[in-house]
C-alpha positions as semicolon CSV with decimal commas, in nm:
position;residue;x (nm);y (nm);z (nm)
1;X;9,267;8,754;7,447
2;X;9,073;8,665;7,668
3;X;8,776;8,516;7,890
4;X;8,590;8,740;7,995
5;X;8,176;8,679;8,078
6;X;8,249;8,286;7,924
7;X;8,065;8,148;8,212
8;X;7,757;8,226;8,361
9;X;7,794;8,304;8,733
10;X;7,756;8,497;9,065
11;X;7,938;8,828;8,965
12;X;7,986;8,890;9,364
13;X;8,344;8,675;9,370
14;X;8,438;8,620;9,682
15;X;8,803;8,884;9,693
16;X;8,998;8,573;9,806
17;X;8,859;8,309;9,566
18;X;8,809;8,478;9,222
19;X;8,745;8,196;8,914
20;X;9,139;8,131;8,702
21;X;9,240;8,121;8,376
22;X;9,238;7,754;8,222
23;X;9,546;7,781;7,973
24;X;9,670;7,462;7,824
25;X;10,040;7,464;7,676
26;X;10,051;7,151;7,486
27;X;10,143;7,336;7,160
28;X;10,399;7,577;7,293
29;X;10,142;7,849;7,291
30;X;9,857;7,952;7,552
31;X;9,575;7,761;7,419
32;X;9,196;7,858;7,595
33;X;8,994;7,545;7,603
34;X;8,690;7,691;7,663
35;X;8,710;7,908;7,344
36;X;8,914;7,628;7,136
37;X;9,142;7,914;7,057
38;X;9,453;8,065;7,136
39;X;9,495;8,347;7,405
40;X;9,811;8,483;7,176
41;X;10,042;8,404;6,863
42;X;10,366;8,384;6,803
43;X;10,389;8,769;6,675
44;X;10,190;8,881;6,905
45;X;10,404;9,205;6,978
46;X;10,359;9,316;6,617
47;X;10,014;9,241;6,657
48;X;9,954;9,418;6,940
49;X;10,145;9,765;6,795
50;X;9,935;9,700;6,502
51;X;9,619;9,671;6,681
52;X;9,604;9,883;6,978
53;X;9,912;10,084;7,007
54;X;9,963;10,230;6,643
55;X;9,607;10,313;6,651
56;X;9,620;10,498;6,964
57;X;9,933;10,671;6,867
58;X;10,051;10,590;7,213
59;X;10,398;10,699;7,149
60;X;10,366;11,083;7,021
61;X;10,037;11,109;7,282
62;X;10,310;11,026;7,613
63;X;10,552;11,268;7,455
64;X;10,362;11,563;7,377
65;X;10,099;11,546;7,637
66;X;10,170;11,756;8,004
67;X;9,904;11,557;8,215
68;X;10,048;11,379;8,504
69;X;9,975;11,041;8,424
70;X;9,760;10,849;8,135
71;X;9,499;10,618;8,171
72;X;9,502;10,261;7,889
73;X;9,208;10,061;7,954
74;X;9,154;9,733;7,825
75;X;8,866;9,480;7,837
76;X;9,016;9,122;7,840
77;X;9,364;9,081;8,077
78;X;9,385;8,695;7,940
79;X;9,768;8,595;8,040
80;X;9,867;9,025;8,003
81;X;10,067;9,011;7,674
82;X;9,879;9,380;7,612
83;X;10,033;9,472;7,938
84;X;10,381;9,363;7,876
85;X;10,417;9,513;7,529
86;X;10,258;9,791;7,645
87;X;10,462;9,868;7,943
88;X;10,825;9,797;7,758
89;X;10,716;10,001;7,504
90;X;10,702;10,322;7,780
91;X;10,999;10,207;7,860
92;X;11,134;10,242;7,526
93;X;10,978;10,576;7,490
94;X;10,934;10,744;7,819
95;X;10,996;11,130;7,804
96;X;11,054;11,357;8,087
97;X;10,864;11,596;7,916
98;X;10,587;11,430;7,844
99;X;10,314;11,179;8,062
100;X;10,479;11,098;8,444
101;X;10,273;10,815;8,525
102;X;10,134;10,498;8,322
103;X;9,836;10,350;8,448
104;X;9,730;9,995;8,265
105;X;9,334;9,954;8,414
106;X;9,245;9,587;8,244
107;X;8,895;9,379;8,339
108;X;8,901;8,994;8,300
109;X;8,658;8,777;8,467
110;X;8,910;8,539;8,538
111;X;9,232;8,603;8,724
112;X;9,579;8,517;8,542
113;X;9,774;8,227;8,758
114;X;10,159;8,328;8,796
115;X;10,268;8,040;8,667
116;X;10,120;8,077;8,354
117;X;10,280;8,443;8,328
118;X;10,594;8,328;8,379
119;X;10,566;8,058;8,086
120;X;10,538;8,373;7,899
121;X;10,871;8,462;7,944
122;X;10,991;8,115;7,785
123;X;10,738;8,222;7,422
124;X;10,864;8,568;7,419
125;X;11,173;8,606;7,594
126;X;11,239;8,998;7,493
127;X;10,961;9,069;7,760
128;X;11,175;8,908;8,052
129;X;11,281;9,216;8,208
130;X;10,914;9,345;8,246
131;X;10,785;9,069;8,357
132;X;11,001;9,004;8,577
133;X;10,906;9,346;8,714
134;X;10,548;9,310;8,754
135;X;10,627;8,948;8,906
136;X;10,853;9,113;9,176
137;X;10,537;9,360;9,251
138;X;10,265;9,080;9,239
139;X;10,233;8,872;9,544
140;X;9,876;8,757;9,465
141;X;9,583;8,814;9,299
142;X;9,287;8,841;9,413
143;X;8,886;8,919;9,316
144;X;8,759;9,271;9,270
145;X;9,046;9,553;9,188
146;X;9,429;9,481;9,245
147;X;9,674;9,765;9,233
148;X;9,990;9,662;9,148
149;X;10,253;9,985;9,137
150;X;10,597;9,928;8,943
151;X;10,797;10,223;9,102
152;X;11,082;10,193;8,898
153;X;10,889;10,256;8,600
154;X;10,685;10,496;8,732
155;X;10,329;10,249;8,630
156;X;10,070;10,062;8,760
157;X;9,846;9,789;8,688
158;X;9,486;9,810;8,774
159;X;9,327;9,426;8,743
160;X;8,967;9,422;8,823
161;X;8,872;9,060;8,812
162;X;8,534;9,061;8,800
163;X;8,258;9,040;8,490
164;X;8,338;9,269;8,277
165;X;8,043;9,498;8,253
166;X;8,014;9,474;8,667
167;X;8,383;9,569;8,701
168;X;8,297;9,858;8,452
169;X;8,025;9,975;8,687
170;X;8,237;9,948;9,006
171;X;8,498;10,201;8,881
172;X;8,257;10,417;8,691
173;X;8,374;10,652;9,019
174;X;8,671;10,774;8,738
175;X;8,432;10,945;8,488
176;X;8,625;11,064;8,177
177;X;8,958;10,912;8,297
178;X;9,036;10,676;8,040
179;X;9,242;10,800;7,696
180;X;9,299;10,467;7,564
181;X;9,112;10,202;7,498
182;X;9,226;9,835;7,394
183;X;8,939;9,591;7,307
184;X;9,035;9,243;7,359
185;X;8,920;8,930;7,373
186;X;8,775;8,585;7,206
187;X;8,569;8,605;6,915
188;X;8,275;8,879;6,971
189;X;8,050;8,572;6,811
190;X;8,179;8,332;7,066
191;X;8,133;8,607;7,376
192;X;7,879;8,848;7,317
193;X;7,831;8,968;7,660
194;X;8,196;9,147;7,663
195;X;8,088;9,369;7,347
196;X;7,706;9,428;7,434
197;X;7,527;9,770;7,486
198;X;7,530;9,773;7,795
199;X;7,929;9,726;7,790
200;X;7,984;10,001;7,608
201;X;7,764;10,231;7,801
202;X;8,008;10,215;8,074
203;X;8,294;10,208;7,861
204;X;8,168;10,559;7,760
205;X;8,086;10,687;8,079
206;X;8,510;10,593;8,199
207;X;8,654;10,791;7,851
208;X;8,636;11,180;7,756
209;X;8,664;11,410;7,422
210;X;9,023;11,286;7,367
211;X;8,987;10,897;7,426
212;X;9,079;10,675;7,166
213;X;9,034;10,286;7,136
214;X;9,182;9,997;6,852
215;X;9,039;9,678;6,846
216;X;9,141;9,370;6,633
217;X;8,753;9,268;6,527
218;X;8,550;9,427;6,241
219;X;8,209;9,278;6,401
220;X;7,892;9,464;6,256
221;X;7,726;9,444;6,574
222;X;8,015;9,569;6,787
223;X;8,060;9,829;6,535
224;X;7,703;9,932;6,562
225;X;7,774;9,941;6,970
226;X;8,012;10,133;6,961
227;X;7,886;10,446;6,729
228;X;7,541;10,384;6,929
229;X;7,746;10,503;7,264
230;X;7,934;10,820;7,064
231;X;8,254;10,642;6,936
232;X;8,302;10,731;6,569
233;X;8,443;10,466;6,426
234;X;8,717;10,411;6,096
235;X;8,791;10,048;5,974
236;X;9,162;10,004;5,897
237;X;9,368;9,724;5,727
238;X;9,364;9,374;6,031
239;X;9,682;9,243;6,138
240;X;9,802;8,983;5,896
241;X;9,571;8,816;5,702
242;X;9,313;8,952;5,882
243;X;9,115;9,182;5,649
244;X;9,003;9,451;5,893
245;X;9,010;9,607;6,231
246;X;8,854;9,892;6,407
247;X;8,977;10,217;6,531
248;X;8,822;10,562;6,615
249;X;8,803;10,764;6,891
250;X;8,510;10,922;7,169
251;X;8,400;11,274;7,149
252;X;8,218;11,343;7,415
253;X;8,310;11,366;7,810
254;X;8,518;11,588;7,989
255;X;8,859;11,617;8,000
256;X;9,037;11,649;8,356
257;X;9,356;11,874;8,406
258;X;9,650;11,785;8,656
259;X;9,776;12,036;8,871
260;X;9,942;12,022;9,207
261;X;9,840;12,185;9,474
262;X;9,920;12,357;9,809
263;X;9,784;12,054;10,112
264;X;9,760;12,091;10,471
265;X;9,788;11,765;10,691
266;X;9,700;11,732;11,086
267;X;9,879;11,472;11,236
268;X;10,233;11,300;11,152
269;X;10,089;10,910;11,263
270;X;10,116;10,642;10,956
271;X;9,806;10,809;10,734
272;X;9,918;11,125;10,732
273;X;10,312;11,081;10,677
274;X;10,249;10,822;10,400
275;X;9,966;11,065;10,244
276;X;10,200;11,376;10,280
277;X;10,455;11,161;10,045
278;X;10,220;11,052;9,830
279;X;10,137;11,468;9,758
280;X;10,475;11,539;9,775
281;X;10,595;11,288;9,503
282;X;10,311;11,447;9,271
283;X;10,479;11,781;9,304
284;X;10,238;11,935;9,598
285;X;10,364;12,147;9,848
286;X;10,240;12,015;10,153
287;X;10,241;12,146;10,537
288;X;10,264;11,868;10,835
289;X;10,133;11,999;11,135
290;X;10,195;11,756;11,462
291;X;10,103;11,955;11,805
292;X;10,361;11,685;11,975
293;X;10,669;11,850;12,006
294;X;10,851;11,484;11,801
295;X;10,711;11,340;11,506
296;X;10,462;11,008;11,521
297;X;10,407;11,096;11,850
298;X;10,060;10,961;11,915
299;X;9,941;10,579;11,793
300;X;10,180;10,530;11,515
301;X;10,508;10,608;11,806
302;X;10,470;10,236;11,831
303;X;10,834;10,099;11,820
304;X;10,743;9,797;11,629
305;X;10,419;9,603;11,522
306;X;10,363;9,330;11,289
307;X;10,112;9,346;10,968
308;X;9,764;9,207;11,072
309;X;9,567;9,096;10,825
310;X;9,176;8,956;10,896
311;X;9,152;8,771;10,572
312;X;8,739;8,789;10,553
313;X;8,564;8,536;10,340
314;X;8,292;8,702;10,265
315;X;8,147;8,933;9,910
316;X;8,072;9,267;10,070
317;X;8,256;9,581;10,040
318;X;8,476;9,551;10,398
319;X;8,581;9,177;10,244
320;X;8,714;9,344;9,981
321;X;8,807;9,625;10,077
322;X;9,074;9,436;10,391
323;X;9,176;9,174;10,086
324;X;9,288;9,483;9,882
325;X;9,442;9,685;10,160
326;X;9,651;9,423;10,271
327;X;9,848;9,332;10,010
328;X;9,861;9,695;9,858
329;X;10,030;9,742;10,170
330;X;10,291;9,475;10,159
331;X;10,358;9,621;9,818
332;X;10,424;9,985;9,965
333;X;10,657;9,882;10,197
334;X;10,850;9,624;10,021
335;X;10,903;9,891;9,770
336;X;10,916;10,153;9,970
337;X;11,114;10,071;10,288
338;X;11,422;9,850;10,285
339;X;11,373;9,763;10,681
340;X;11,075;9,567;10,588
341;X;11,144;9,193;10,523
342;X;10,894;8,993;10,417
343;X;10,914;8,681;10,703
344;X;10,572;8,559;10,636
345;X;10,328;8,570;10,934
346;X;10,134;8,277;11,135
347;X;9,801;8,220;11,215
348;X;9,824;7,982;11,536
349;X;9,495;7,757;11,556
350;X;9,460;7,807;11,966
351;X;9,100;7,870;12,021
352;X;8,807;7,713;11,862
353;X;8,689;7,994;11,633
354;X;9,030;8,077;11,491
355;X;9,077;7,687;11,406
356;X;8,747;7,715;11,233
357;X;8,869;8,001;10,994
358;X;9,178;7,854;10,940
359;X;9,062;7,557;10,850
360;X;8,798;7,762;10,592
361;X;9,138;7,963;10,466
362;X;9,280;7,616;10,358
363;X;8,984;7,492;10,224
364;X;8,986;7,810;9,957
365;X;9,311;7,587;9,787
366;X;9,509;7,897;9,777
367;X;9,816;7,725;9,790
368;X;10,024;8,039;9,668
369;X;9,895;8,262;10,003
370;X;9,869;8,001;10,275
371;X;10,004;7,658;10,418
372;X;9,966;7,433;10,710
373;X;10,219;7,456;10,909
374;X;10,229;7,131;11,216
375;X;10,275;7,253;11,585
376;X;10,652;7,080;11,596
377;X;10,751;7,287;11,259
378;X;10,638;7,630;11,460
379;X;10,848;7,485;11,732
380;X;11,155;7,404;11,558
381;X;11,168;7,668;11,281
382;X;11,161;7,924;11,597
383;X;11,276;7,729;11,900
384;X;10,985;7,814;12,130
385;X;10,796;7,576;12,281
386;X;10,397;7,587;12,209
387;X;10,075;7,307;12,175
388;X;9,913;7,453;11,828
389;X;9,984;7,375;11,504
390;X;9,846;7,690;11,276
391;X;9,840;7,883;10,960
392;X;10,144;8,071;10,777
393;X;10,063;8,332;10,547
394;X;10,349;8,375;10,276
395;X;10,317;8,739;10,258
396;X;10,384;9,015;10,569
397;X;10,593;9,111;10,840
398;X;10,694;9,326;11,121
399;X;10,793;9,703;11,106
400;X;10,827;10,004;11,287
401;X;10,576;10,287;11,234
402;X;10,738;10,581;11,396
403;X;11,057;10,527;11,174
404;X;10,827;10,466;10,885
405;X;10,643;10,826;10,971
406;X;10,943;10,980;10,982
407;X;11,080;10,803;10,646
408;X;10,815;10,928;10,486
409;X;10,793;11,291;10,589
410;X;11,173;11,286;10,438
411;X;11,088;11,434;10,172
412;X;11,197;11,830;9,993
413;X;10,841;11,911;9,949
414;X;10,709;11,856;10,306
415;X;10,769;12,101;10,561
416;X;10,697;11,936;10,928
417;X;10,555;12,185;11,171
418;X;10,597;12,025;11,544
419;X;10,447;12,198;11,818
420;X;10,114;12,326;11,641
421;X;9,799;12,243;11,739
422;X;9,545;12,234;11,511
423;X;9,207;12,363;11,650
424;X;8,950;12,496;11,331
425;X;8,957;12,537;10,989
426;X;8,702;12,771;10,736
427;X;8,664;12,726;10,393
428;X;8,661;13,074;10,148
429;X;8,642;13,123;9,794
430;X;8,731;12,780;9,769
431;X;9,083;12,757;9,955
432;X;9,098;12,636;10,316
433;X;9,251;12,859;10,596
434;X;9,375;12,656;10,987
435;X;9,400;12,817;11,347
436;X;9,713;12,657;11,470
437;X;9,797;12,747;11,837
438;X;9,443;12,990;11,849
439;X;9,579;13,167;11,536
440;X;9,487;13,162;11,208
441;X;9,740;13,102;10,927
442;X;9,786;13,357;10,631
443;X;9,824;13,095;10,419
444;X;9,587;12,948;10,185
445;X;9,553;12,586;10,135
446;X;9,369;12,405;9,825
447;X;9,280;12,113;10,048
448;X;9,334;11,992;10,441
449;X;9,351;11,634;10,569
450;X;9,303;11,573;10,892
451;X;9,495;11,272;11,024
452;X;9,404;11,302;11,399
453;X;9,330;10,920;11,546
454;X;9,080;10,960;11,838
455;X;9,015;11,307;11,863
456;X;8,785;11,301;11,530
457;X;8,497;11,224;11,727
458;X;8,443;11,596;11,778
459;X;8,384;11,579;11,402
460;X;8,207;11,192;11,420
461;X;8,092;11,098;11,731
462;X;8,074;10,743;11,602
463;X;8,415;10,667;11,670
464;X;8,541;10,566;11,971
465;X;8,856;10,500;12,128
466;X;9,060;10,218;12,275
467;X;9,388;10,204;12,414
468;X;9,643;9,934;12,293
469;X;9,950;9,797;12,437
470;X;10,275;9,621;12,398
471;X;10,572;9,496;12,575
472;X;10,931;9,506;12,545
473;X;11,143;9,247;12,709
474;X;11,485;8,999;12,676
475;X;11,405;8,656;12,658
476;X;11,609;8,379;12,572
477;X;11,297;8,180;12,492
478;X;11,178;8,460;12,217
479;X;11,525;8,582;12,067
480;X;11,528;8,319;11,777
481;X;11,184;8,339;11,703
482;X;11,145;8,450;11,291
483;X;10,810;8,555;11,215
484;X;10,517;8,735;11,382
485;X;10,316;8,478;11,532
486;X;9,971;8,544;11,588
487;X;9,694;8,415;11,811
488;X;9,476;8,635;12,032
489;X;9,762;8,873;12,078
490;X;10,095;8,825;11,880
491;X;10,483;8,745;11,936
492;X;10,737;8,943;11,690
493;X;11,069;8,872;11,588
494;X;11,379;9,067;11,787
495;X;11,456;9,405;11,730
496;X;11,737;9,601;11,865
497;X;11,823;9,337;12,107
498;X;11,396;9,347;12,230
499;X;11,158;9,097;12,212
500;X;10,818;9,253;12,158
501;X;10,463;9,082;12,280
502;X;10,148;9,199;12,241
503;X;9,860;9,300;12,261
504;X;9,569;9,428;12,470
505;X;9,284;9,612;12,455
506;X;9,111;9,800;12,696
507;X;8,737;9,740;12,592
508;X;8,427;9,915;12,776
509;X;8,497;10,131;13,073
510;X;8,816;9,948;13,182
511;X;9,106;10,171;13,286
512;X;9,433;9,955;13,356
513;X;9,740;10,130;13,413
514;X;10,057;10,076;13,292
515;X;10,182;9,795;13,533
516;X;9,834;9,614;13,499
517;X;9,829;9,653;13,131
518;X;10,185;9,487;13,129
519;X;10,062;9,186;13,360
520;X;9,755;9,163;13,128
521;X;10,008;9,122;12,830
522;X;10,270;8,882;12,990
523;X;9,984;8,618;13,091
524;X;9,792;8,649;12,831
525;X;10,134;8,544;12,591
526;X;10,277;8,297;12,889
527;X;9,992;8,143;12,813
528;X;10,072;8,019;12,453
529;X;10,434;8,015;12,494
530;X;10,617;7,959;12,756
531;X;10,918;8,199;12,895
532;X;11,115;8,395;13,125
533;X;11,229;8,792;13,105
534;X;11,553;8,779;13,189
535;X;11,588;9,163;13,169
536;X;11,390;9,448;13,256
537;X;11,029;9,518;13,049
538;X;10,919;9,838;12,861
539;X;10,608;9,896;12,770
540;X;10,413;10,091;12,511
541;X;10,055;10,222;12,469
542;X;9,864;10,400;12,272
543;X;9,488;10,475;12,186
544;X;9,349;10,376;11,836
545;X;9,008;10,502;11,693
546;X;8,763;10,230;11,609
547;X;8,380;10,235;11,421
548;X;8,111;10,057;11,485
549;X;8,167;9,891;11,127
550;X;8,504;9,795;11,179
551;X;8,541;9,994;10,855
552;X;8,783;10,326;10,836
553;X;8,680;10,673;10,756
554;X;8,822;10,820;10,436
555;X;8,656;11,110;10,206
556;X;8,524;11,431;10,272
557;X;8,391;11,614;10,570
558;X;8,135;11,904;10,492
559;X;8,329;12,033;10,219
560;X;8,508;11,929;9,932
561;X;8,868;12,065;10,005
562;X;8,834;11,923;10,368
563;X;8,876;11,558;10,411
564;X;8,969;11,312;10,723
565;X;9,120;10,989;10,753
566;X;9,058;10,783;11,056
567;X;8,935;10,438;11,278
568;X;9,198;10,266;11,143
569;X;9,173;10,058;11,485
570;X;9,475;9,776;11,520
571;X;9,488;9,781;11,137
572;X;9,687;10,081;11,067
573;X;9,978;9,900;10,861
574;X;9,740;9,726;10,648
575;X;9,479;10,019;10,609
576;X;9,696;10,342;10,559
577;X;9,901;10,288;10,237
578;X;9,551;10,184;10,019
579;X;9,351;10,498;10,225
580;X;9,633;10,744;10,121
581;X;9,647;10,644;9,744
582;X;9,269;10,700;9,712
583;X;9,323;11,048;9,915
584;X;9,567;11,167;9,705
585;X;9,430;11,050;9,403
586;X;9,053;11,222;9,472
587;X;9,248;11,517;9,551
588;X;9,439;11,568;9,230
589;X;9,158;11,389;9,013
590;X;9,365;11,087;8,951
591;X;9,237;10,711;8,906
592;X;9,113;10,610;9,199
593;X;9,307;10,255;9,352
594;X;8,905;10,149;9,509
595;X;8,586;10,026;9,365
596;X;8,279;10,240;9,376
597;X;8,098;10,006;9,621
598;X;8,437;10,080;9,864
599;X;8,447;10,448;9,837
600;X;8,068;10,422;9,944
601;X;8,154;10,237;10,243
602;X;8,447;10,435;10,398
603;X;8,266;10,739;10,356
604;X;8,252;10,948;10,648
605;X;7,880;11,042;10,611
606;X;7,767;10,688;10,645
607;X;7,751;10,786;11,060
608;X;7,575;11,118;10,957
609;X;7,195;11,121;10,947
């Protein structure tokens, strides 16, 4: 159970600052101040199967039912006991026949502290192993919606930490998606404002002619709510010696079908490789076409770049939205790729305005995410020689993109077409046809991506270009350094025997070429740390597409089987992984991984008109 709308205040959470659970353990059990009651009891899995999984005959429902994945929602995350049982019971009962993919979407107005889940493990000790799971795929949690994917179970968690009837409105972008429905939380008498009207007008809006829902209280009033937004409702024998619950079901909505589909992708950079797996893993056919004649050969050929995350402080959608991405994106690859190691990544304080927002990223007390780190510690933990102390962020690292692209176009249902330039594309009777190399294919594609950096501004003029750069050099002043370190360009860790520096951007109607880009990039990082190249340079550039927004583009162009992804600008490790999932997902009419209020904002026809 849990806290949901307890206490009055701003719904607009800051992302990296959201209000925390208050459980006291003086009794053994997770006790809730606030409420003078306990989150959970000691038989709180047979409470649980008697309350919300019996009733929505979970088990026979992911056996006998062919959709790709099902959607439990539940109002009240408290400490995520309904999680746990939840998820080891698909463990228990998984079928290859039946549902592929479990998706757990839970709203809580207060975020669950770590610490506190892994007391769980110590009360109920049979849900170790799951726990221990989601622990492994939670690195922190933050306001708005966190995705948290569990590969090896083939499930996800969905945490939207907000008020409850605000988070209901922010994904009400996934009408009719939810089959299951788990009521939770304190006392309906004690916290009215989780089991209002207006609650369960949204909660109607998210379910369709097949949802069900279980709920442990036999209220009048949340009884009367629910029928009042087309739930019919049956009262059943309570858990215990509680005399009764409610169950019942939602007949109204529509119910979406899964089917995979036949994708066309321009481009082979980051976006497009990790969207082409995405499709691919969900049984798509999908057709790469890169008119390089190697794959990755444009912005993502970068032979190694670090994780760059802008933690904003602010409430709006791109605060959010950069929170989100991030750390979805550490998730991918530490799940995904076994080349990424998560080092960490410092913030050095070496200019006035980046001492100011470090000092406001402290001041946020999240101990768990960040940590002053003193100017001789940098120093000594990487034996480099530099005047700022700074700001080390527990979670990120360094990786390569191009062998990232190409890990992720591995896969038996993506073909990769090099060579082919993609130049138009018409729509027909609902399928989309592509002129590659002036000719149009015979085939017929349900949907086309196009994944081309810079070169969308024939389609959005709004977005510009700007080259990037980086250097490659032997130092014996860099070789031992373990992090990315990060101040107005960045320093990574060795690779292959290569230091890396970076970076620089050309900005206005600047033109450098390569040797003054390289001189640009050597001063500019002499000038926090001191060294000497004792071997000869490389260097790398590329150009990156930028907004005026500082926002990406994701969605649809003029038609709804043509989309683009795009303006990703220095941020295309943090930005591609979350962009992808909601690409994939709006193409196959899956849950979507991003609020309402996000989708609105990466839209590409915010530039048109």
């Amino acid at each position: 159970m849990s806290q949901v709308n307890s206490i009055k205040s701003n719904s607009n959470q800051k992302p990296i600052k959201p209000l925390f659970n208050k459980v006291d353990w003086d009794e053994g059990f997770p006790f809730s101040n606030e409420f003078n009651d306990i989150f959970c009891q000691k038989d709180v899995i047979e409470e649980t199967n008697h309350v919300f999984l019996g009733p929505n005959n979970l088990v026979k429902r992911w056996k006998a039912n062919k959709k790709y994945e099902f959607n439990i929602g539940e109002l009240g995350f408290g400490i995520g006991l309904n999680f746990f049982i939840t998820l080891q019971t698909w463990i228990d009962n998984k079928d290859s026949n039946g549902v592929k993919k479990l998706n757990f979407i839970s709203f809580d107005k207060f975020a669950p502290k770590l610490d506190d889940i892994k007391k769980v493990k110590e009360v109920y000790p049979q849900l170790s192993e799951v726990i221990d799971l989601f622990l492994e795929n939670t690195p922190a949690i933050f306001g708005g919606v966190n995705k948290f994917e569990i590969k090896a179970l083939n499930a996800s968690l969905i945490l939207v930490i907000d008020d409850v009837q605000t988070g209901l409105k922010k994904l009400s972008n996934n009408p009719n998606q939810i089959d299951a429905w788990y009521f939770d939380g304190f006392d309906p008498r004690k916290n009215e404002d989780m089991w209002n009207d207006n609650v369960f007008k949204m909660v109607a809006i998210l379910s369709n002619k097949d949802t069900t829902f279980g709920t442990y209280t036999a209220s009048g009033f949340v009884k009367r709510n629910l029928i009042k937004n087309g739930f019919t409702i049956k009262k059943s024998k309570g858990f215990a010696n509680k005399r009764h619950m409610l169950c019942g079901e939602y007949s109204k909505g529509n119910k979406k079908k899964f089917r995979s589909k036949k994708i066309a992708i321009i481009g082979s950079g980051l976006s497009a490789s990790i969207l082409a797996n995405k499709l691919a893993s969900k049984n798509c056919v999908v057709d790469v076409f890169e008119k390089e004649n190697a794959l990755a050969a444009g912005t993502s050929s970068n032979p190694f770049a670090s994780m760059y995350p802008k933690f904003a402080l602010g409430d709006d959608a791109r605060s959010f939205f950069v929170i989100q991405s991030y750390f979805y994106a550490f998730n991918y690859y530490k799940r995904n790729f076994d080349a990424f190691d998560n080092t960490g990544i410092l913030f050095l304080s070496n200019s006035e305005h980046r001492k100011e927002w470090l000092q406001r990223l402290l001041r946020i007390g999240r101990d768990d995410v960040f940590e002053r780190i003193s100017k001789d510690d940098i120093n000594s933990n990487n034996k480099i020689e530099q005047s700022n102390d700074g700001v080390f962020c527990k979670f990120g690292g360094a990786l390569s993109p191009k062998e990232l692209s190409q890990q992720a176009l591995n896969h038996e249902n993506i073909n990769v077409h090099l060579n082919s330039n993609f130049k138009e594309h018409k729509a027909k009777s609902k399928k989309v046809f592509i002129k590659i190399n002036d000719v149009y294919l015979d085939d017929a594609y349900d949907d086309l991506i196009i994944c081309t950096g810079s070169s969308l501004d024939k389609y959005l003029p709004q977005i510009n270009s700007m080259r990037g750069g980086i250097v490659g050099l032997k130092s014996k002043n860099l070789a031992n350094i373990n992090y990315p370190i990060n101040h107005s360009g960045y320093f990574l860790p060795i690779k292959d025997g290569i230091s890396w520096i970076g970076s620089s951007y050309e900005k206005g109607n600047t033109r450098l070429n390569d040797d003054e880009l390289e001189d640009l990039i050597i001063n500019k990082s002499k000038s926090i740390i001191s060294f000497i190249a004792d071997e000869k340079r490389q260097i790398w550039s590329g150009i990156r597409s930028t907004t005026p927004d500082r926002l990406p583009i994701a969605g649809n162009l003029d038609n709804p089987n043509v989309y683009i992804i795009g303006g990703l600008a220095s941020r295309g490790l943090s930005f591609a992984p979350l962009l992808a999932d909601y690409i994939s997902s709006k193409i196959l009419d899956l849950f979507l991984p991003i609020s309402g209020d996000i989708e609105k904002a990466i839209q590409p026809k915010r530039f048109k008109g």
